[in-house]
C-alpha positions in Angstrom: 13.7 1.9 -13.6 12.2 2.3 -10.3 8.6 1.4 -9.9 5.8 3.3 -8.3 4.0 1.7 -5.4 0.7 2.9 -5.1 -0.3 0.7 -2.4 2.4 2.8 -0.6 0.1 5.3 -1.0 -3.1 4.0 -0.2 -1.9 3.1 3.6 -0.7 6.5 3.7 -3.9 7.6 2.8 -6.3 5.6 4.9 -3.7 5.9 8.0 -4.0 9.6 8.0 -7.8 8.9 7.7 -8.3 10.9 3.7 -10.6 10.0 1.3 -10.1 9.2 -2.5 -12.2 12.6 -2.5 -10.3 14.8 0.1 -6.5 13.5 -1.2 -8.3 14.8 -4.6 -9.0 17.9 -3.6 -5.8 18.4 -1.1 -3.5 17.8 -4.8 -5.1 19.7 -6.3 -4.3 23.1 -4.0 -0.8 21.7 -3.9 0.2 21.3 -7.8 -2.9 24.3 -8.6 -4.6 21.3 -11.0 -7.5 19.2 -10.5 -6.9 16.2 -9.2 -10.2 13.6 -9.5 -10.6 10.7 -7.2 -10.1 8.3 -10.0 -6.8 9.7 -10.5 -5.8 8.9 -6.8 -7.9 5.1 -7.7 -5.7 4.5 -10.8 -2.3 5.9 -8.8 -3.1 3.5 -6.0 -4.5 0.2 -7.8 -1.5 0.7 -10.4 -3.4 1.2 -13.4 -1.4 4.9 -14.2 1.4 6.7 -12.7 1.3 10.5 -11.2 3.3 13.1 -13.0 6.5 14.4 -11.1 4.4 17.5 -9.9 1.8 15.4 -8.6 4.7 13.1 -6.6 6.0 16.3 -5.5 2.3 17.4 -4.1 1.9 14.0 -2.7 4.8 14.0 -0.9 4.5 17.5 0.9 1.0 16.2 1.6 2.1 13.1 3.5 5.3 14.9 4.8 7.3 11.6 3.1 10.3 12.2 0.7 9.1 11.0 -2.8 11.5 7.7 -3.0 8.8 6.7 0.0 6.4 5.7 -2.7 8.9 3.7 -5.1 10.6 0.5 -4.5 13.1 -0.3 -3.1 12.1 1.5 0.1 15.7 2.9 1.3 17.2 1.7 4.3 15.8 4.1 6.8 12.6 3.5 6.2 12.9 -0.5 6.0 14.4 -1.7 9.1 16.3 -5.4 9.2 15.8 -8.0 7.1 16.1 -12.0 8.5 18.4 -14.0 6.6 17.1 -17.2 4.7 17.3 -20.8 6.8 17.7 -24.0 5.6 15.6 -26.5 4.9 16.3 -27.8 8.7 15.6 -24.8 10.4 19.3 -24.0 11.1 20.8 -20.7 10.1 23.0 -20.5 7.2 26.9 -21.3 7.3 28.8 -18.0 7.3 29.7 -18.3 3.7 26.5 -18.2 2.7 25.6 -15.4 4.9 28.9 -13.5 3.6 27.2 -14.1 0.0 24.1 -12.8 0.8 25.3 -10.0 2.2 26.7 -7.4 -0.5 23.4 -8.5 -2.3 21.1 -7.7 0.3 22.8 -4.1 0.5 22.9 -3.7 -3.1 19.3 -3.9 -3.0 19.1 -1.4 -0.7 18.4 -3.6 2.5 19.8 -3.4 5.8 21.5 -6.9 6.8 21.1 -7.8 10.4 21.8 -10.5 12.9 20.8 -13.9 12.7 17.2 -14.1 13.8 15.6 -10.6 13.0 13.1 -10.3 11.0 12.2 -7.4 8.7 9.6 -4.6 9.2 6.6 -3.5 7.4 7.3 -0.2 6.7 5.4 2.5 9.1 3.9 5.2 7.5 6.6 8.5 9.1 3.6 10.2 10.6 3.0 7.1 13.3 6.1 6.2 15.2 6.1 2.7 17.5 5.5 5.0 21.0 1.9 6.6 19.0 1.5 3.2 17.6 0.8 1.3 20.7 -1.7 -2.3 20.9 -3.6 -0.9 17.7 -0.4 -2.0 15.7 -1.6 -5.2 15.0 -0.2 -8.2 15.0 3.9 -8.6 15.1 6.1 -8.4 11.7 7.3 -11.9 11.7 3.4 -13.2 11.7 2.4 -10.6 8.7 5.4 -12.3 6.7 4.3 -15.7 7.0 1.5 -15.2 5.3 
């Protein structure tokens, strides 16, 4: 079972500069329901899940399909991932890269060349030309951490 990630949500949210109250209200003229702000809390914090109607809204709202806010994210949306080293710093023998592989896809994750690193996903709204020096710092230092 595929898991909802409402933290997916919440840098939709802030990135398109909503509110807890305006996503609230902007649901809520989508799926013809109220929607409270502690609804949109509990979505995001993981404390409930939105109905499929609501996913629906919330996905029209953002202009994302609806797998955007489950995990795996699918391969368009993910970008490369870097292949584990060893203890030494050295890349992996090809055998073990040839293992990896077929799991890595299976998961849903894009296998690239030695020495890429994978991408925090960008909300679609924001592409790397709009994103320009307020992108922060580079992928490989956020995955350090």
């Amino acid at each position: 079972m595929r898991c909802f990630q409402g933290n997916r949500l919440k840098n939709l949210r802030i990135n398109h500069g909503y509110s807890l109250e305006m996503t609230a209200r902007l649901l809520g003229l989508r799926c013809g329901r109220t929607v409270t702000r502690s609804a949109i809390s509990h979505w995001e914090r993981g404390y409930a899940q939105p109905t499929t109607e609501n996913l629906l809204a919330l996905g029209e709202s953002f202009q994302v399909p609806v797998d955007y806010f489950f995990d795996p994210l699918p391969n368009y949306l993910f970008g490369m991932v870097e292949l584990p080293r060893t203890r030494r710093g050295k890349p992996p023998l090809p055998e073990m890269t040839m293992m990896l592989e077929p799991a890595l896809q299976a998961a849903g994750l894009a296998v690239g060349a030695m020495g890429r690193t994978a991408t925090e996903p960008s909300p679609p709204n924001r592409g790397p030309e709009q994103r320009g020096a307020e992108a922060g710092p580079a992928p490989a230092e956020l995955l350090r951490s």
